[in-house]
C-alpha positions as CSV (number, residue, x, y, z in Angstrom):
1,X,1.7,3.5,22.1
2,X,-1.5,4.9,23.0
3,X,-1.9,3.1,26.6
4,X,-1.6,5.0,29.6
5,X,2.0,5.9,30.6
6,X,3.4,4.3,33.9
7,X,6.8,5.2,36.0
8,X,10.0,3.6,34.5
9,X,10.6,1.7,37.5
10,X,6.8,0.3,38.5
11,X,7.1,-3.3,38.5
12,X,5.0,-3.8,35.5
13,X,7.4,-1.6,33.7
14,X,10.5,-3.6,34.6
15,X,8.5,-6.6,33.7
16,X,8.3,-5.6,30.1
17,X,11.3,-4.8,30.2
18,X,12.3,-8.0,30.8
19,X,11.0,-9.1,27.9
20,X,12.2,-6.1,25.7
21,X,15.6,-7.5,26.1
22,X,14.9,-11.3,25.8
23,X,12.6,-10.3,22.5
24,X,16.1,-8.2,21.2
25,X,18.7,-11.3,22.1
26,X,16.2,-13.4,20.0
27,X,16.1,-11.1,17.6
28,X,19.9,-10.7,17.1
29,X,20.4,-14.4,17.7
30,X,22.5,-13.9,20.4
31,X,22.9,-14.7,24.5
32,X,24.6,-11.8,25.2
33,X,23.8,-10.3,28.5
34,X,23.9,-6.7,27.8
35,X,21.5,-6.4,25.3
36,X,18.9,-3.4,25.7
37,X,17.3,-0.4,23.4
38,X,19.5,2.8,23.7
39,X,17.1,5.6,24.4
40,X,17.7,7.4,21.1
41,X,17.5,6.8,17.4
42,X,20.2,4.3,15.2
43,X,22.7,7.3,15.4
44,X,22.7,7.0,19.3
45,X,23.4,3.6,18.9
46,X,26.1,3.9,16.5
47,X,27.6,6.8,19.2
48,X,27.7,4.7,22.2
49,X,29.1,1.5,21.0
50,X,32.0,3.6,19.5
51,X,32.1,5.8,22.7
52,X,31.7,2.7,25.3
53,X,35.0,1.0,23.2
54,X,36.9,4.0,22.2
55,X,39.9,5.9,24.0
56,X,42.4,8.5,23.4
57,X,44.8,7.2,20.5
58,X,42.9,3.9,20.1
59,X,43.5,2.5,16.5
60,X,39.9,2.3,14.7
61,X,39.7,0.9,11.3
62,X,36.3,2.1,9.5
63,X,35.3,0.3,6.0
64,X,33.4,2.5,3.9
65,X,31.2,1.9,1.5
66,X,28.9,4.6,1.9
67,X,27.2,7.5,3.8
68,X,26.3,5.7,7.3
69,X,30.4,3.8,6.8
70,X,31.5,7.5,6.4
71,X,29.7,8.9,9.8
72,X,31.1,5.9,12.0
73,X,34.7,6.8,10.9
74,X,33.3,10.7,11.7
75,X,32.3,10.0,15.3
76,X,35.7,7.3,15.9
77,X,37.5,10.9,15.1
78,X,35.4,12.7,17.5
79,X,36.1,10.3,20.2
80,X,39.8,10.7,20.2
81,X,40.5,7.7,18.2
82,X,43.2,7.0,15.1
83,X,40.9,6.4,12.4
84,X,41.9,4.4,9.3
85,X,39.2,4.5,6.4
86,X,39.1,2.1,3.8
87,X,37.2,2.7,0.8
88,X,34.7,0.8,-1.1
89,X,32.9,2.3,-4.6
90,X,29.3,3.1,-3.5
91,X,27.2,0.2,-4.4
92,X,29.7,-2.4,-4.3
93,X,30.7,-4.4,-1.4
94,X,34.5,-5.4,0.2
95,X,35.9,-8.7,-0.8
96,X,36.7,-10.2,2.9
97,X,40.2,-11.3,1.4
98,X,41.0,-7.7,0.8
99,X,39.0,-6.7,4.1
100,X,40.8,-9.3,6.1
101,X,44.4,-7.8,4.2
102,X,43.2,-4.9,5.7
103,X,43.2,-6.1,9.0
104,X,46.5,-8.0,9.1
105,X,48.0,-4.5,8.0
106,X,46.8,-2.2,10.2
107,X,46.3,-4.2,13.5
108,X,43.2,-2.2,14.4
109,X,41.8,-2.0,18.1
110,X,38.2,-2.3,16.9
111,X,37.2,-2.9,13.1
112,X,33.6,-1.1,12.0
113,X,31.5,-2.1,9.6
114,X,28.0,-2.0,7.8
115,X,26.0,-4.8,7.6
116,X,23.6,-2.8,5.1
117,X,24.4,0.3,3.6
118,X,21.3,2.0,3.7
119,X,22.7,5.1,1.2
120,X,23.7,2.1,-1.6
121,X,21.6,-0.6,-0.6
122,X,24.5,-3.6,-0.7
123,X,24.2,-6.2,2.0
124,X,28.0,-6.6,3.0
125,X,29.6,-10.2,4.1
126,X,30.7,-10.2,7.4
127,X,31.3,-13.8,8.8
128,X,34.5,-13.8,7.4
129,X,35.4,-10.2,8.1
130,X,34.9,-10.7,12.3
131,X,36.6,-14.0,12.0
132,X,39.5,-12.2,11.0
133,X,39.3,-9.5,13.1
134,X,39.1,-12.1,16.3
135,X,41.9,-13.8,14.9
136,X,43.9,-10.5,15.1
137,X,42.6,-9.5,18.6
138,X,40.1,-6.9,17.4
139,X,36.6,-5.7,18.6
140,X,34.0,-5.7,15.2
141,X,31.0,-3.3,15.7
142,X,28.4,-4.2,12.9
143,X,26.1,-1.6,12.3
144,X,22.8,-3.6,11.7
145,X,20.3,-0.8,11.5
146,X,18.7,-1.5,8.4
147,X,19.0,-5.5,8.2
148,X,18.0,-6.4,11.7
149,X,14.8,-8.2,11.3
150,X,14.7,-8.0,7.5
151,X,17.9,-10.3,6.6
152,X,19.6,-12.7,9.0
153,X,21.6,-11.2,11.7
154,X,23.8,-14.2,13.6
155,X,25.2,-12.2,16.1
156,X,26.6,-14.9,18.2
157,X,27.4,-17.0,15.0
158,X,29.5,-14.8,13.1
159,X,31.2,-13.8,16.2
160,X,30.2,-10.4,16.4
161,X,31.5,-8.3,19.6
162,X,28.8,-5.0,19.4
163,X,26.4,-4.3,16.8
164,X,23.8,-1.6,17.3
165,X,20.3,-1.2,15.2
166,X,17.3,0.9,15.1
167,X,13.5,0.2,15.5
168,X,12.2,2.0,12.7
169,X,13.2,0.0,9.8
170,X,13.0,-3.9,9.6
171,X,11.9,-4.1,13.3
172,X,8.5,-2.6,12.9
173,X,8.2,0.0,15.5
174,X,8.5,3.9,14.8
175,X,11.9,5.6,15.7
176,X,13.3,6.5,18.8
177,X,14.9,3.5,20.1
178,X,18.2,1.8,19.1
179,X,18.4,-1.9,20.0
180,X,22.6,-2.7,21.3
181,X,24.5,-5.6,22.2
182,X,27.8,-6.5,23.9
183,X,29.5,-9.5,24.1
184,X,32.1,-10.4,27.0
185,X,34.6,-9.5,24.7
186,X,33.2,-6.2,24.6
187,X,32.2,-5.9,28.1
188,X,35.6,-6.6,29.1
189,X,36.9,-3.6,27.3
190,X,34.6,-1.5,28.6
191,X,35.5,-2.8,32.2
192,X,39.1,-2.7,31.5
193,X,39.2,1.4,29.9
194,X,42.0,3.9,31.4
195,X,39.2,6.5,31.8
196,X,35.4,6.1,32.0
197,X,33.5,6.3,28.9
198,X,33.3,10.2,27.5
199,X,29.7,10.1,27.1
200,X,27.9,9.6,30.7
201,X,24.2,9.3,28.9
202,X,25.6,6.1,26.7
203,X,28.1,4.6,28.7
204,X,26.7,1.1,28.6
205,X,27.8,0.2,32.3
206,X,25.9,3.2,34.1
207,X,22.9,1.9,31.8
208,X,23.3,-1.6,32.6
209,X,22.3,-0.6,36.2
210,X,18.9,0.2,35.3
211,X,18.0,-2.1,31.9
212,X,20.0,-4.9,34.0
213,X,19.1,-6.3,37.5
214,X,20.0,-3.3,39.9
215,X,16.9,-1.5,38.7
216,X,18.6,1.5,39.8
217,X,18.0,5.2,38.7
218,X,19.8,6.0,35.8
219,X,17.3,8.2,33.0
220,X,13.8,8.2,32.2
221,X,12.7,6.0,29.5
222,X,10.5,6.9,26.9
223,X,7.9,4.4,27.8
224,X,5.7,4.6,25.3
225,X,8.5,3.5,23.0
226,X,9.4,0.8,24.8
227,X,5.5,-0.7,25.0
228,X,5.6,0.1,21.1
229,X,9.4,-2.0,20.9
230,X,7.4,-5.2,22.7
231,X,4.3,-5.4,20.5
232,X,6.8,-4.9,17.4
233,X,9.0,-7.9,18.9
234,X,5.9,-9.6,19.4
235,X,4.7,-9.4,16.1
236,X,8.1,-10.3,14.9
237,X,7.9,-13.9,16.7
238,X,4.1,-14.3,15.8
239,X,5.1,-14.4,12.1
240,X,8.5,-16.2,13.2
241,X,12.0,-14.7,12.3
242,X,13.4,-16.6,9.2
243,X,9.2,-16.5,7.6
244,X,10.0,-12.9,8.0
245,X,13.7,-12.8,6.4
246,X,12.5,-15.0,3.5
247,X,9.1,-12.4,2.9
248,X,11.5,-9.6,2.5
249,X,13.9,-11.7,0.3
250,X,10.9,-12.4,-2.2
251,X,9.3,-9.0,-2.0
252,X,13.0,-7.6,-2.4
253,X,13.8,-10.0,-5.3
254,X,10.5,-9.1,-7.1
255,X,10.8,-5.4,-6.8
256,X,14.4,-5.3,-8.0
257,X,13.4,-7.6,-11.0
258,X,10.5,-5.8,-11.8
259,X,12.4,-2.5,-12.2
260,X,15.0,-4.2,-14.0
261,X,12.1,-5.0,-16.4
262,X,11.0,-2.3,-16.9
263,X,14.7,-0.9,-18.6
264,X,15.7,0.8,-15.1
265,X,19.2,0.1,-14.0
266,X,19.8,-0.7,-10.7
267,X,22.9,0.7,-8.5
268,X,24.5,-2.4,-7.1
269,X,25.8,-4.4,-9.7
270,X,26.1,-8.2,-8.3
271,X,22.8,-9.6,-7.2
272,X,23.8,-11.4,-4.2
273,X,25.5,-8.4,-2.8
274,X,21.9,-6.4,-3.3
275,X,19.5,-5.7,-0.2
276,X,16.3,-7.2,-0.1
277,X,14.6,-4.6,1.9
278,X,16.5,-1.5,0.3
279,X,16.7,-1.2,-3.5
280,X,18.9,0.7,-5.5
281,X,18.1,1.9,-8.9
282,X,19.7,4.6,-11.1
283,X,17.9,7.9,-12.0
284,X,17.6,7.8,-15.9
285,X,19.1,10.4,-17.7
286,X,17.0,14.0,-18.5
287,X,14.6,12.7,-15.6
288,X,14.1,15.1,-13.0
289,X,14.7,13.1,-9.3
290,X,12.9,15.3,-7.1
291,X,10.1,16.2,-9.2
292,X,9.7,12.4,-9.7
293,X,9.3,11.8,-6.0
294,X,7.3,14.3,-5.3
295,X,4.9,13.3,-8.0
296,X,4.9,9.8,-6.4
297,X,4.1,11.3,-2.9
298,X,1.6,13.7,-3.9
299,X,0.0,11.5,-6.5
300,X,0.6,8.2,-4.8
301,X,0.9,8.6,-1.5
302,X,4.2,6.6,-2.1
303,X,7.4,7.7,-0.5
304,X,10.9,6.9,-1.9
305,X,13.8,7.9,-0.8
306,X,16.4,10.3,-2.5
307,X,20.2,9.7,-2.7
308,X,22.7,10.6,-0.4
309,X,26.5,12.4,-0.6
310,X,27.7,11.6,-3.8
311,X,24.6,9.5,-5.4
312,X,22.3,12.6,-4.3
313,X,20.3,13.1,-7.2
314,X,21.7,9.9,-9.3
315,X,19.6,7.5,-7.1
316,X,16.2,6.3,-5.9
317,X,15.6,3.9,-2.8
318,X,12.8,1.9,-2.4
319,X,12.4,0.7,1.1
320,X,10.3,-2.6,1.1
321,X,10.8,-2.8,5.6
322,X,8.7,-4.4,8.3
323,X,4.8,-4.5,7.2
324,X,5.6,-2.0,4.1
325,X,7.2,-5.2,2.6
326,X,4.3,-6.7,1.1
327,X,3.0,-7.7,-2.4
328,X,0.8,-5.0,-2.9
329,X,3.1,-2.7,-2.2
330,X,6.1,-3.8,-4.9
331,X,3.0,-3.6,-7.7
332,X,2.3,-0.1,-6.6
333,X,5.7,1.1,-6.9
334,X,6.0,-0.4,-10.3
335,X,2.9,0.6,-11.5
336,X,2.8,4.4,-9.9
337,X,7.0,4.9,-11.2
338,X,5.9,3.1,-14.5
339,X,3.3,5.8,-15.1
340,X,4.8,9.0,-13.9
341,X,8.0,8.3,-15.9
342,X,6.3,7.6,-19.1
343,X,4.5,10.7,-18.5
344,X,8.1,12.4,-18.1
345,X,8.9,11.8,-21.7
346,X,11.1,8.7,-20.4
347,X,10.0,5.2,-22.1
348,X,9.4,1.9,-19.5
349,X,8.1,-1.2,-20.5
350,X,5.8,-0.8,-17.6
351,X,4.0,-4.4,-18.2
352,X,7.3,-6.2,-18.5
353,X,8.0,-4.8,-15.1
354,X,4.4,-6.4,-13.4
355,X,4.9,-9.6,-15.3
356,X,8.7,-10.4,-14.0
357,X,7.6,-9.4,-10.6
358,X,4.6,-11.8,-10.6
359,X,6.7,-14.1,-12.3
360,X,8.7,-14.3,-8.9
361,X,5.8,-14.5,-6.8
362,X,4.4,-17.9,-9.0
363,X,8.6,-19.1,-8.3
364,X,7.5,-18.8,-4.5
365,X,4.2,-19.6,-4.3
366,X,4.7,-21.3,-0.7
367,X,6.0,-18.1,0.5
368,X,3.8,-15.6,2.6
369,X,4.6,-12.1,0.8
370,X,1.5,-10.5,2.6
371,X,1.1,-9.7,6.5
């Protein structure tokens, strides 16, 4: 990020670009020509995949299972369309029998999901889910902003139309960028809409002329981003993709048995619905949340995120993402919460927490936890 900026359309420029968007099909395991980094953060990403697909009276079925669920159905409302929410508890994820019943009832045009909730920290099901909504004729936007990079994302496999992500989590790069893709499925509804797309900044065909062949004048990129989105992709394929899944799976599954160990409870219930890189775990009871976290900061230099709607002040998430998931890191977290807690009047077997997280580790010895 710190090199020298050049003009978005010098020929070196468009040369990483090139490989920006052959890093990002990799990446989402997918061959889907339009594929590119939205010039904006995951929320920009979220807003142009729903703007690019949605018109006037279009028939949108949102699940939601927590806050990011809640702000896709927001924007589908926005943008004009008929907006059908179904409702998950927070920290559990759909059955795809009852998400596919779902389907068959309501005969959506386009079916949005999240991959992982990053409020509750479940890692939903899809395959089945976008099966069924092919099956039916509908578009499936996956929102993969906090699993791309850090738990498999089989784009083309599951049969995913549009998914949109963000670089500051799993990917490795700081914010400001927000990876998309479209299949043909997608493209041909965006080729096919009554009226262009509302928003001229994301409409996914104007920026296809300049992330695409054409070259052609559309915005400025942030180039500095986009140098910082190559060496992150770069990095990603050095380590390779599925060493990198199965680090955060280990460092994830360590972490959540540690606190579990400890006598914290954590949120989601059914382990193989729980997020790897995002863990969950319950506030105890007469402890104060914020003063905890910013004892942690302050006294750790550890940062842990509070809960959000509802769960605000019932939760804590520990983000284990990119290079912060790493060994060293999931003993810190123990050790530093063990400590302060204990010194809040609340009683954790902070030993028992180490030794069942170590206890993993000795399970996976073959595995590189460290980068």
């Amino acid at each position: 990020m710190v090199h020298q900026p050049i003009g978005h359309l010098d020929p070196d420029f468009l040369t990483v670009m090139d490989e920006v968007r052959e890093g990002l099909r990799r990446l989402f395991r997918t061959r889907n020509g339009l594929t590119f980094p939205i010039s904006g953060t995951g929320s920009a990403g979220m807003e142009a995949c729903l703007a690019n697909l949605i018109e006037d009276g279009d028939k949108v079925l949102v699940f939601v299972e927590g806050y990011f669920g809640n702000r896709m159905a927001q924007m589908a409302e926005r943008l004009g369309a008929e907006v059908i929410v179904v409702e998950q508890e927070w920290g559990k994820a759909f059955d795809p029998d009852d998400a596919c019943e779902a389907i068959r009832k309501h005969n959506p045009k386009i079916v949005a999901i999240v991959h992982a909730e990053t409020s509750t920290g479940v890692l939903q099901p899809v395959e089945e889910i976008a099966k069924c909504a092919r099956e039916h004729d509908a578009i499936i936007v996956l929102d993969t902003v906090t699993s791309l990079g850090g738990v498999p994302v089989l784009i083309d496999e599951w049969g995913v139309d549009a998914s949109y992500s963000a670089t500051q989590k799993c990917v490795g790069a700081p914010p400001g960028l927000a990876p998309v893709t479209f299949h043909d499925r997608a493209v041909k509804v965006l080729k096919s809409r009554k009226r262009p797309c509302r928003s001229w900044y994301f409409d996914a065909l104007l920026v296809k002329t300049y992330w695409g062949e054409d070259r052609a004048y559309h915005h400025t990129a942030p180039i500095n981003m986009v140098f910082a989105l190559r060496e992150a992709l770069r990095l990603i394929e050095e380590e390779g993709l599925e060493n990198r899944w199965e680090r955060h799976r280990i460092n994830g599954l360590a972490l959540a048995k540690g606190l579990e160990a400890m006598g914290l409870t954590l949120l989601v219930t059914e382990p193989e619905h729980r997020l790897p890189v995002l863990t969950t775990v319950l506030v105890p009871d007469g402890v104060d949340d914020a003063r905890v976290r910013t004892r942690l900061l302050n006294e750790f230099h550890l940062e842990i995120g509070a809960g959000l709607g509802p769960l605000k002040g019932r939760i804590w998430r520990f983000g284990l993402m990119g290079y912060s998931s790493q060994k060293r890191n999931v003993f810190l977290a123990i050790s530093a919460l063990g400590a302060i807690l204990r010194d809040e009047g609340f009683p954790c077997d902070v030993e028992s927490g180490l030794a069942a997280a170590q206890e993993v580790y000795r399970s996976h010895a073959a595995v590189a936890v460290e980068v």
